[in-house]
C-alpha positions as CSV (number, residue, x, y, z in Angstrom):
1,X,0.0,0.0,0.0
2,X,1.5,3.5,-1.1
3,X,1.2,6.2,1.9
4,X,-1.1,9.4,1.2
5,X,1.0,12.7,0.5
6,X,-0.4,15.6,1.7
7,X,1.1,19.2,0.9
8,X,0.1,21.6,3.3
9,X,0.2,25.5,2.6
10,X,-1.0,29.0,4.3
11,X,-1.9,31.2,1.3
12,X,-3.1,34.6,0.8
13,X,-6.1,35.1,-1.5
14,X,-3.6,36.1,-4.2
15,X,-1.5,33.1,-3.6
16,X,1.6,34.2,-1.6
17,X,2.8,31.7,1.1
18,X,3.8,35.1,3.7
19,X,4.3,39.0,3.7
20,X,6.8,41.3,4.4
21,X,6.1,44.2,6.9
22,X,3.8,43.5,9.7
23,X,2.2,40.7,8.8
24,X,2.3,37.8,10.9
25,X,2.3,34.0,9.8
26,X,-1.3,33.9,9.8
27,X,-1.9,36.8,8.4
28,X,-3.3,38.1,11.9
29,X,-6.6,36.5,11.0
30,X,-6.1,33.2,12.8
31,X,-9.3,32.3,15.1
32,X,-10.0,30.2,17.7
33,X,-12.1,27.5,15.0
34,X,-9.0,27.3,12.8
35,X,-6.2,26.5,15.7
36,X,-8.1,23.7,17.2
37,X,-8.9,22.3,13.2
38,X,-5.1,22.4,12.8
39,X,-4.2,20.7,15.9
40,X,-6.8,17.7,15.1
41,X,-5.1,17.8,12.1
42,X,-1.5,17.0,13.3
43,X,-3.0,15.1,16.2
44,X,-3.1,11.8,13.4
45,X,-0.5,10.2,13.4
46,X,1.8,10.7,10.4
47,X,5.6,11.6,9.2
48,X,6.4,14.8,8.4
49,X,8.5,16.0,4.8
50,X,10.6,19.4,5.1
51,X,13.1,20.9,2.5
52,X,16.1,22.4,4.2
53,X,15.2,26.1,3.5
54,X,11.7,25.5,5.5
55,X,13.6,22.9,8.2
56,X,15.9,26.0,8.7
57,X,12.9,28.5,9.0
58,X,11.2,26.4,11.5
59,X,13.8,25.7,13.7
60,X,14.8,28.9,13.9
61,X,11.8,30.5,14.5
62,X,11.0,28.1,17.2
63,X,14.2,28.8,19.1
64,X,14.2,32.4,18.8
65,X,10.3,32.4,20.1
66,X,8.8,33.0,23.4
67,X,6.4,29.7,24.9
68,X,3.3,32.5,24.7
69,X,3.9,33.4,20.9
70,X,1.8,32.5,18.1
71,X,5.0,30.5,16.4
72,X,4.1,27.7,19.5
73,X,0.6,27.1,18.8
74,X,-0.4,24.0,19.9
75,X,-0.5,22.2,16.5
76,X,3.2,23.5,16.0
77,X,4.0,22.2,19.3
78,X,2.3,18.6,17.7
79,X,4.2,19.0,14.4
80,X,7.6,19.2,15.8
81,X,6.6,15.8,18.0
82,X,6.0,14.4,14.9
83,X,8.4,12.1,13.1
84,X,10.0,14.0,10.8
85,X,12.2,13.7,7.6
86,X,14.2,16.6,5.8
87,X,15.1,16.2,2.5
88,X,19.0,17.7,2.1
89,X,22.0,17.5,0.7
90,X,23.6,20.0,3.0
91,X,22.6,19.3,6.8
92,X,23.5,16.6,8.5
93,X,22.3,14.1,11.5
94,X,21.2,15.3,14.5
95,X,19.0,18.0,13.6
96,X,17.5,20.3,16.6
97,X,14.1,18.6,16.0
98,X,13.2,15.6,18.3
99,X,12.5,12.3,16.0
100,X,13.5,13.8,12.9
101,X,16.4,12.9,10.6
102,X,18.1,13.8,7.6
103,X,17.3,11.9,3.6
104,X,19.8,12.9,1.5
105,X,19.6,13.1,-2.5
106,X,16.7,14.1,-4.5
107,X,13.2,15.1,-3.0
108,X,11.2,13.2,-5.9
109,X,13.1,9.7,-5.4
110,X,12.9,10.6,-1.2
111,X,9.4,11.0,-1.4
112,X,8.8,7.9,-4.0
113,X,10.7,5.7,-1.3
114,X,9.3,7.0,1.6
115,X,5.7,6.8,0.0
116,X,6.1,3.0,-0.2
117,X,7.5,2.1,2.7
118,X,5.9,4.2,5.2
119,X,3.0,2.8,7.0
120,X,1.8,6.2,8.1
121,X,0.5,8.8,5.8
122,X,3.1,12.0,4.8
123,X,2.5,15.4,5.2
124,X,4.4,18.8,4.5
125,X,3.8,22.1,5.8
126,X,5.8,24.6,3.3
127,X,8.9,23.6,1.5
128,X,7.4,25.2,-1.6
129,X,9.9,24.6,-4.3
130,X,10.3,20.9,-2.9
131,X,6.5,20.9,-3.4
132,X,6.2,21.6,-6.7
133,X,8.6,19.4,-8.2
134,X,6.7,16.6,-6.4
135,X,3.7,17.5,-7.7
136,X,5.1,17.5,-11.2
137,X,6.6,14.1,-10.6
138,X,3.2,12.9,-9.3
139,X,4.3,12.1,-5.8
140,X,1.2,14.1,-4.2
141,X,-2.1,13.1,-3.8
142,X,-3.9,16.2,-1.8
143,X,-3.0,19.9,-2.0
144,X,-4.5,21.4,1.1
145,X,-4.2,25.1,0.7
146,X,-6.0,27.4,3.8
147,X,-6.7,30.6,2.7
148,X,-7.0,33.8,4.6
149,X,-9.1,36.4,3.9
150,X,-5.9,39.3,2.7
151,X,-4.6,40.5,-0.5
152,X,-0.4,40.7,-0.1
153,X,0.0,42.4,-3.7
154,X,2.7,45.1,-2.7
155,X,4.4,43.4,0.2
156,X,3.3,39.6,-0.7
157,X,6.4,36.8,-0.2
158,X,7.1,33.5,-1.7
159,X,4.1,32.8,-4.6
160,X,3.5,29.3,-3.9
161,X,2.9,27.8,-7.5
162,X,4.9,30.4,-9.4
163,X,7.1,28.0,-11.8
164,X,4.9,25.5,-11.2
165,X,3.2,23.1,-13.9
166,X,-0.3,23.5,-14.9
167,X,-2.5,20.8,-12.8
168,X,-6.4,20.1,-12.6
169,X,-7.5,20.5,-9.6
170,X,-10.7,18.1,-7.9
171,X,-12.2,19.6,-5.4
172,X,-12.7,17.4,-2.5
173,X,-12.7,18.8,1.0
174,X,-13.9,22.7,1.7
175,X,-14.7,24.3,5.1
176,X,-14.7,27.9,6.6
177,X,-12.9,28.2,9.6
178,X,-14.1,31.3,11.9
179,X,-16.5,32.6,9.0
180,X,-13.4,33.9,7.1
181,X,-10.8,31.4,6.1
182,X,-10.9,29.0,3.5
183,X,-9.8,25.3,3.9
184,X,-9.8,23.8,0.2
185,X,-8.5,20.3,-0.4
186,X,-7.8,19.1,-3.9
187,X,-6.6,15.8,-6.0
188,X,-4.4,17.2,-8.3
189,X,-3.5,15.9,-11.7
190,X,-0.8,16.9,-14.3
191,X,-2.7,18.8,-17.1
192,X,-1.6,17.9,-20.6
């Protein structure tokens, strides 16, 4: 049995992964609804996929952050318990992340490997470029994109799909989460 891939992305309506400025990683529109969602979310039982540039990000914005800031919700508490792999040809074992460990070589025959062996599903949060080429290669079965309700056109940072490949999208999972933010869940496909 092949494990489910999921890729997992914040997005603003214009389809930036973060802002520049004062914006913070949830745009400041996070609500009560969508932080216990997430944490049910990571609270299954699954392995987690990082690049190294999003690996990096997270580790060091969790040990430059305060136990009462947003950056230690409790579904990022959860994530970092989870088993984790980092796809990398640069770092090396240990990491500064409890249960996680470094795959070295290409993401696409990391992810290929990992999809048949692993008995739970997979899931990424970020790693953007890593994302893509998976997709491409076929590697991902959901794209779960949560949308919050801003436009980031002047100070809008890392576009999610620019460079990306043209997919169909199948819609299906939606919900709202505190009236105003979008959870969308889609099978995508390769267009050709």
């Amino acid at each position: 049995m092949t494990a489910t891939y999921t890729f997992d992305v914040f997005s603003s309506l214009d389809g930036f992964g973060g802002a520049s400025g004062n914006w913070t990683g949830y745009w400041g529109k996070q609500g009560p609804e969508l932080l216990d969602h997430r944490l049910d979310l990571y609270r299954e039982e699954q392995r987690m996929v990082f690049g190294a540039n999003t690996y990096r990000a997270f580790a060091e914005m969790l040990a430059s952050s305060s136990a009462e800031s947003e950056v230690r919700d409790p579904w990022v508490t959860r994530m970092r318990s989870l088993p984790a792999i980092v796809v990398s040809s640069t770092l090396e074992d240990p990491l500064d992340w409890p249960d996680a460990s470094v795959a070295p070589g290409d993401a696409v025959d990391v992810v290929a490997r990992l999809k048949k062996e692993s008995d739970v599903p997979l899931r990424s949060h970020g790693s953007l470029s890593m994302n893509r080429a998976l997709m491409a290669a076929g590697l991902v079965d959901r794209v779960q994109v949560t949308v919050f309700p801003v436009i980031t056109g002047q100070s809008g940072l890392d576009p999610i799909f620019q460079g990306a490949a043209d997919f169909d999208l199948e819609l299906i999972e939606q919900r709202t989460l505190d009236g105003r933010t979008q959870e969308l869940i889609y099978r995508p496909a390769l267009h050709v």
